[in-house]
N, C-alpha and C positions, 0 to 999 in steps of 0.2 A: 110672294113673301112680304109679309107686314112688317113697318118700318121696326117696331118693336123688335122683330128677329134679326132684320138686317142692323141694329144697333145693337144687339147681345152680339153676334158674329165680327163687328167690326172692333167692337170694346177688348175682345179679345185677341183679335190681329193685334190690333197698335200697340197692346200688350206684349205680346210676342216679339214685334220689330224691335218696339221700346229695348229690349232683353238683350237683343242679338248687337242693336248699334251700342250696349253699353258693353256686350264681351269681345266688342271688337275693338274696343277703346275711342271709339267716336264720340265721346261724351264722358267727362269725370265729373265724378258727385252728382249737382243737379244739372247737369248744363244739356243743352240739346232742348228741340220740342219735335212732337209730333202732331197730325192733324188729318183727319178725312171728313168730306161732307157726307151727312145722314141726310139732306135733301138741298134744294138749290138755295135754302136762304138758312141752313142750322147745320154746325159743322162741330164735329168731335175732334176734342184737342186735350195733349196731357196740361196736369197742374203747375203751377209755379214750385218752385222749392221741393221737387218730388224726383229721387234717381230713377232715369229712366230702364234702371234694371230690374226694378223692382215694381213697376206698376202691377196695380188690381184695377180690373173693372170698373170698381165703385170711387176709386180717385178721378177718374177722368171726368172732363165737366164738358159742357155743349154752349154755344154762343150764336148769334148772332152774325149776319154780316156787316153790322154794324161793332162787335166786337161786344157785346153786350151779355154778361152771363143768364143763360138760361137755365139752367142746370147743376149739381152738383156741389158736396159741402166744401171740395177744396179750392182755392182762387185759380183761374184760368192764368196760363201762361202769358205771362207781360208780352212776350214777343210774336202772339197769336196775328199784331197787328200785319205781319211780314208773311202769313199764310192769307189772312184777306185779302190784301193783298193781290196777291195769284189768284183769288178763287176771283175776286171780280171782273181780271182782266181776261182768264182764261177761264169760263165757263167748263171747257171741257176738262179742266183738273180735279180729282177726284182724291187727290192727297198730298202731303206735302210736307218733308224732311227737314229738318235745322240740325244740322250738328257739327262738333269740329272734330273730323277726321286729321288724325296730325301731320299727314303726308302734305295734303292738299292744303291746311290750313298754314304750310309752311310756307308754303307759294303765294296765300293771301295777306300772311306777314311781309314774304319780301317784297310782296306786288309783280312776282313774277308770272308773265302771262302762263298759261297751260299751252305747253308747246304741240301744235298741230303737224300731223305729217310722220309721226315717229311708231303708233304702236297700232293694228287695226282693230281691235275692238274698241278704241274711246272713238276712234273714226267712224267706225260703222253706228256704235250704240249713244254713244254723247254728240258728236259733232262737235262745232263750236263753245267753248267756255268761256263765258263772258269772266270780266272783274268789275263787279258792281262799287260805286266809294265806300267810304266809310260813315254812317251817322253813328250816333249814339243808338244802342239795343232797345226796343220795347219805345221808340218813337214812331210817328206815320211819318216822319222825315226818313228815318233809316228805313219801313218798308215800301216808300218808294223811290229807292235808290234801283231797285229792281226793273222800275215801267221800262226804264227802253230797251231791256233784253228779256223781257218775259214770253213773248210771242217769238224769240229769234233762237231759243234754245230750252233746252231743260234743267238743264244743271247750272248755276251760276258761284262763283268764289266772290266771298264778301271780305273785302277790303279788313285786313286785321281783325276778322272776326271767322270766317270760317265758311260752311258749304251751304247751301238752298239746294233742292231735290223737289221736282214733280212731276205728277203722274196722271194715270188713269187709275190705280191702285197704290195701295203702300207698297206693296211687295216691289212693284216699278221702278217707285221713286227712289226706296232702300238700294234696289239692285247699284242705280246708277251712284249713288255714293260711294258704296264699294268699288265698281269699275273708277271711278275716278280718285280715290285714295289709291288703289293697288297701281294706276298707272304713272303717280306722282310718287310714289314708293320708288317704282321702277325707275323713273326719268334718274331718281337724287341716286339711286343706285350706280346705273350707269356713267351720271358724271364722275364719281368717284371712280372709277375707272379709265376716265380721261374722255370722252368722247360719245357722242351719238351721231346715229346717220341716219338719216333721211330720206323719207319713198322724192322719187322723181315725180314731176306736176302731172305722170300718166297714170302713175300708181294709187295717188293721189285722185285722179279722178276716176277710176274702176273701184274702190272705199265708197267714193261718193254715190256712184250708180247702186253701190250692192247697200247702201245706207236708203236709197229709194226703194230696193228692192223689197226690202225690210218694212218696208212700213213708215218709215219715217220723214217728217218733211225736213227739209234742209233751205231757210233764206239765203244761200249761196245761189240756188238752182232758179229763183223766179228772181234773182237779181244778177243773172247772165253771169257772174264771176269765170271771169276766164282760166284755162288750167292752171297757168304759173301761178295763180293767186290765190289758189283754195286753199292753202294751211298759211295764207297770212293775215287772218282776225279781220277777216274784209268787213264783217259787220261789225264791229266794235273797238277797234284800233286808233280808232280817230280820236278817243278817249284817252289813251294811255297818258298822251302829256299831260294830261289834268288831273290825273291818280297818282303820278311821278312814278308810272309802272315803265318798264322797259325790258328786253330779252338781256339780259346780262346774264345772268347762268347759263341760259340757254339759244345765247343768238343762232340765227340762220347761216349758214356759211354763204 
């Protein structure tokens, strides 16, 4: 398949996603970006100031990995800097999600961590959720708030700003946004009800097995993390004091 056709086929995916994250309400007005590479060094990303429910084809513009437009009459999205991002740290990323989902993007308001141990599909399909800080949108300061958790998970919550998603595909990256709104849906659900319970550290580690089984790596497993400690943010907790995030909604008993 010549790049020309794998670029008609992908203009009209991200199209597509574009459509579905704006009827799910992950993005009002212009807000959200999308992005996939068309080869290892020129990636397709939607425009600045464009709702992502309404993309055509012909607005989408192509860049550089340098961030640089190569393509296309409308301006590249400011915040493309946060998908290079990804694409240079993790070669094997092949797309890549911004949007604020309101469930999760509430937990990046309070700085409430994403509580591990509670639901099995973010266990088995997200794993761990980092909280990246806060810079300013549309700097290479705020897209490298991401380096130290880009190799240690997929999904990551940005600090008073909202959700990051990447994949091997759009369709991936989309998914996991959804699983991680719908399970921070759930959590604010259940506290409203007074309580949540918790797998035991063995339940906990049959998630984790059936999360290898799957297909996916997990930095829990080549960094020996013993059972009691696999839903406690073993890689990225050491942070929290310096986000001023902590479990208060959702502490561990």
């Amino acid at each position: 398949m010549s790049i020309e056709t794998v670029s008609i086929e992908l203009r009209k995916q991200l199209c597509e996603i574009g459509r579905r994250m704006y009827d799910r309400q992950f993005c009002a007005a212009n807000e959200g970006n999308l992005s996939c590479r068309l080869s290892d060094d020129e990636v397709l990303c939607t425009p600045s100031l464009h709702c992502k429910g309404f993309l055509q084809p012909d607005d989408l513009c192509t860049v550089d990995l340098q961030g640089n437009q190569l393509s296309g009459t409308r301006r590249r999205t400011s915040e493309i800097l946060l998908h290079l991002e990804i694409y240079r740290q993790r070669p094997d990323v092949r797309a890549v999600v911004h949007c604020h989902p309101p469930h999760a993007t509430a937990f990046a308001v309070a700085r409430e961590p994403i509580p591990m141990g509670v639901l099995p599909e973010p266990e088995v399909f997200l794993g761990e959720v980092p909280l990246a800080p806060y810079k300013r949108p549309g700097t290479q300061e705020f897209a490298e708030t991401i380096v130290p958790f880009v190799h240690k998970a997929n999904t990551i919550i940005l600090c008073n700003h909202g959700t990051v998603s990447y994949a091997a595909d759009l369709e991936h990256a989309f998914w996991m946004t959804e699983i991680l709104d719908a399970y921070c849906r759930i959590l604010l659900n259940a506290r409203q009800l007074g309580q949540v319970h918790w797998f035991t550290p063995k339940e906990n580690r049959e998630l984790l097995d059936l999360r290898l089984q799957w297909g996916f790596e997990d930095p829990r497993v080549s960094a020996g993390i013993p059972d009691e400690q696999l839903a406690e943010h073993p890689t990225s907790s050491r942070l929290w004091k310096q986000l001023g995030a902590d479990r208060r909604a959702f502490p561990r008993p």
